[in-house]
C-alpha positions in Angstrom: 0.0 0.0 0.0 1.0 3.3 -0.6 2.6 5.5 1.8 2.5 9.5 1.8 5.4 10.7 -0.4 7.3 13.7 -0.9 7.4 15.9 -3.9 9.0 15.0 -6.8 13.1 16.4 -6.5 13.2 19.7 -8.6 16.3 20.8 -10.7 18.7 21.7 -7.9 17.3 18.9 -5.6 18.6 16.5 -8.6 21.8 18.0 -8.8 22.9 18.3 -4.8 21.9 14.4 -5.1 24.4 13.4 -7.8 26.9 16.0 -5.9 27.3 13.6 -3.1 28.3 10.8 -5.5 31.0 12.6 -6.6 34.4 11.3 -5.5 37.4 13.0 -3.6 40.5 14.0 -6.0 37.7 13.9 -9.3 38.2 15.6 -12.7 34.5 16.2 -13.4 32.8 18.2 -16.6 29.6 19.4 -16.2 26.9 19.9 -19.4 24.8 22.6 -19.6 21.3 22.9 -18.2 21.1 21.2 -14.5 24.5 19.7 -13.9 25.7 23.0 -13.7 24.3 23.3 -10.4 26.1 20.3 -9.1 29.6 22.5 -8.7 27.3 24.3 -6.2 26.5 21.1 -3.9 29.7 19.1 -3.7 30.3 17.2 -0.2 32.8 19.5 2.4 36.4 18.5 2.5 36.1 16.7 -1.3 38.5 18.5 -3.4 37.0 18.4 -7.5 38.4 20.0 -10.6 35.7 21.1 -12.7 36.7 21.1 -16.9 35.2 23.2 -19.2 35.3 21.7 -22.8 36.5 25.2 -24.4 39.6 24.9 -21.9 39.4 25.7 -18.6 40.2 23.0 -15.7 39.4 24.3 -12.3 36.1 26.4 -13.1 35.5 27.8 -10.0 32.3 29.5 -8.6 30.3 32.1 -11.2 32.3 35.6 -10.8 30.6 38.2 -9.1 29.8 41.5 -10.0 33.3 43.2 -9.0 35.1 40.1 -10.2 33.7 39.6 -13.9 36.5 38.8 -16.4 35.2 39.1 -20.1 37.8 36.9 -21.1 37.1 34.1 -18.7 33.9 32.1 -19.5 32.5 28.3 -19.3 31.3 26.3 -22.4 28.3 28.1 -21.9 29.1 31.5 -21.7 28.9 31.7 -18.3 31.2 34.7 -16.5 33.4 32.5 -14.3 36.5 32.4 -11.9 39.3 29.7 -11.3 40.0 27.7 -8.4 43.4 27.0 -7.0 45.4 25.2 -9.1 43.6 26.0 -12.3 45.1 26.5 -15.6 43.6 27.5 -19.1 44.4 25.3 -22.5 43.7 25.4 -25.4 40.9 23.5 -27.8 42.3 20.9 -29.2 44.1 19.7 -25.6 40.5 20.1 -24.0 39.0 17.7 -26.5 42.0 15.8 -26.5 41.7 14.9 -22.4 38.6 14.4 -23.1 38.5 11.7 -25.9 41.5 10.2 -24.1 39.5 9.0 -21.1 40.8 11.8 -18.9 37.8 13.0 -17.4 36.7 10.8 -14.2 32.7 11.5 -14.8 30.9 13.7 -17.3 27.9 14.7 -16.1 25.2 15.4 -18.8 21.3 16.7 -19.4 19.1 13.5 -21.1 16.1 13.2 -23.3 15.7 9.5 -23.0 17.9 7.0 -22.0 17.8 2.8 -22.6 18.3 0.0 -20.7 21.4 -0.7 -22.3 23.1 2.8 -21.5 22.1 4.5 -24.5 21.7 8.4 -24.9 19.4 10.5 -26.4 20.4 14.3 -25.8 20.5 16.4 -28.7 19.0 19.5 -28.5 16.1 19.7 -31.5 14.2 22.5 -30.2 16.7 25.4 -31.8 14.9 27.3 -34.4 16.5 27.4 -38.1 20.2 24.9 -36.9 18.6 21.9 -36.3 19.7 19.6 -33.9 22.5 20.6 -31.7 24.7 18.4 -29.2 27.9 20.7 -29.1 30.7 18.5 -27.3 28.1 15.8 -25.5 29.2 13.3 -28.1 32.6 13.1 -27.8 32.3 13.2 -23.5 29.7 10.6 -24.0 32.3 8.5 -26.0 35.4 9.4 -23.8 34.8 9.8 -20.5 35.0 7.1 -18.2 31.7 7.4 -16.6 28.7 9.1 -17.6 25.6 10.0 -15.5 22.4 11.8 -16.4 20.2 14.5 -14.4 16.9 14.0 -16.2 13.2 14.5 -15.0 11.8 10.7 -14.9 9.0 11.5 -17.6 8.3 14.2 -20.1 5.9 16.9 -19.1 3.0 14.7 -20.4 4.0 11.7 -18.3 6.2 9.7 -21.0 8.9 7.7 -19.7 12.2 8.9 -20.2 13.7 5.4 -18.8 13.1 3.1 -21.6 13.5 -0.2 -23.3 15.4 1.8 -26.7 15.7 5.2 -27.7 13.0 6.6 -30.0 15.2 9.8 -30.6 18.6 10.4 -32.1 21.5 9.2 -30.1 24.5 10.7 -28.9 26.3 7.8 -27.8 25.4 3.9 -27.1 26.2 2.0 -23.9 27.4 5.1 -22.5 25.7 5.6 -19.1 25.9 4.4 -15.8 23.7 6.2 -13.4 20.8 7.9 -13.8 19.6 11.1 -11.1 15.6 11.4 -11.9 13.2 13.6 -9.7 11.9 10.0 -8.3 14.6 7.9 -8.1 18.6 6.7 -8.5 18.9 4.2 -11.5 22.2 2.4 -12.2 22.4 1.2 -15.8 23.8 -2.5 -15.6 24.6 -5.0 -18.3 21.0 -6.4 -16.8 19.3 -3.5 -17.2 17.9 -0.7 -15.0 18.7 -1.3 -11.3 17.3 1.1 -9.1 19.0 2.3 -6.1 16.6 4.6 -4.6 13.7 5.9 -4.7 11.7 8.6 -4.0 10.7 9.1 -0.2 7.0 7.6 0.1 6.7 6.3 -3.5 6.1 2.1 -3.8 8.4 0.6 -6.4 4.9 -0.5 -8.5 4.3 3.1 -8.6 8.2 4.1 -10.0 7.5 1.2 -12.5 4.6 2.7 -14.0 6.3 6.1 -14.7 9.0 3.8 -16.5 9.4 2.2 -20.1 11.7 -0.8 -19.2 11.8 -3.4 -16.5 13.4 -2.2 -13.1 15.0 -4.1 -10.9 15.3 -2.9 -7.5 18.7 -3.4 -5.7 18.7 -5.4 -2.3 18.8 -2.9 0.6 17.7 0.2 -2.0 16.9 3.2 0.0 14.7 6.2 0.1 15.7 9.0 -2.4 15.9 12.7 -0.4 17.1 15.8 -0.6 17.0 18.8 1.6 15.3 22.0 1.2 16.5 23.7 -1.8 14.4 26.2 -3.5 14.4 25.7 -7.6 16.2 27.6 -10.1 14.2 30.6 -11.6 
């Protein structure tokens, strides 16, 4: 029966969760869209270098006001500063690290993603360029773990977890995890295997928001988050 459950995680609930999965001593890239916010959420004491694909390693926290340097922006044009230890390369050694397997976890937006690991992210909403994906491809393809932050369904209730992509993929067997407003999925060579799940919600309910088989992981937990008010 069910229980009373939370509501769903919102944006920056989604990315404070994958935060905490993120390992001391990491080279992490974030995509655009809600894993940006995961620089903001990262566990005290864990010491992350943050790559930015048009060459800067160390991104550090958005620049304020009194701090703006025109010349120093993210891969999405973001006004930025640098952490200790940073330094600034140039293109081709950015994509270079990152289709040499350099970057620890990549850390991406999703449209859909399969039971296999397969991704679905390129943008086809841009008016008059058609569908966009900027570098997602080549860290999909090179780095050595990829996770998604994605809503579990689409806006009218479609799966986003499912048995094989029905949109254009960026890369194949590429992801492990998945952060979704209702649950933590790891993608295995069996399948979807949840490790969490939202706080209330019965795993025949996560099931029916999903378009492949789950299996739920012995011991799998609540999913929580604290307080955190949404991104405008």
């Amino acid at each position: 029966m069910s229980t009373v459950k939370t509501q769903p995680l919102n944006r920056r609930q989604m990315a404070w969760r994958s935060a905490q999965d993120i390992a001391d001593k990491s080279l992490v890239n974030l995509g655009l869209g809600m894993p940006l916010a995961v620089a903001d959420y990262l566990q005290p004491g864990r010491d992350v270098f943050f790559q930015s694909e048009n060459g800067v390693v160390g991104v550090g926290p958005l620049a304020t006001a009194d701090k703006i340097d025109t010349d120093l922006v993210d891969a999405g044009s973001r006004r930025v500063t640098l952490r200790p230890g940073a330094t600034i390369i140039d293109s081709a050694s950015s994509f270079a690290m990152i289709r040499g397997g350099h970057i620890d976890v990549s850390i991406l937006g999703a449209f859909e993603v399969a039971a296999n690991g397969d991704l679905a992210n390129w943008d086809m909403r841009v008016p008059d360029k058609g569908p966009l994906v900027g570098g997602a491809m080549d860290l999909a393809a090179g780095a050595r773990a990829v996770w998604v932050i994605m809503e579990h369904t689409t806006r009218k209730g479609a799966p986003r977890l499912v048995g094989s992509c029905s949109l254009p993929l960026t890369a194949v067997r590429c992801v492990k995890r998945i952060y979704t407003d209702l649950a933590v999925v790891d993608v295995t060579p069996a399948g979807f295997v949840v490790l969490e799940v939202l706080e209330g919600m019965t795993p025949e309910e996560l099931a029916t928001k999903s378009g492949a088989p789950l299996t739920f992981a012995p011991g799998w937990k609540p999913l929580s988050a604290p307080p955190i008010a949404d991104a405008d």
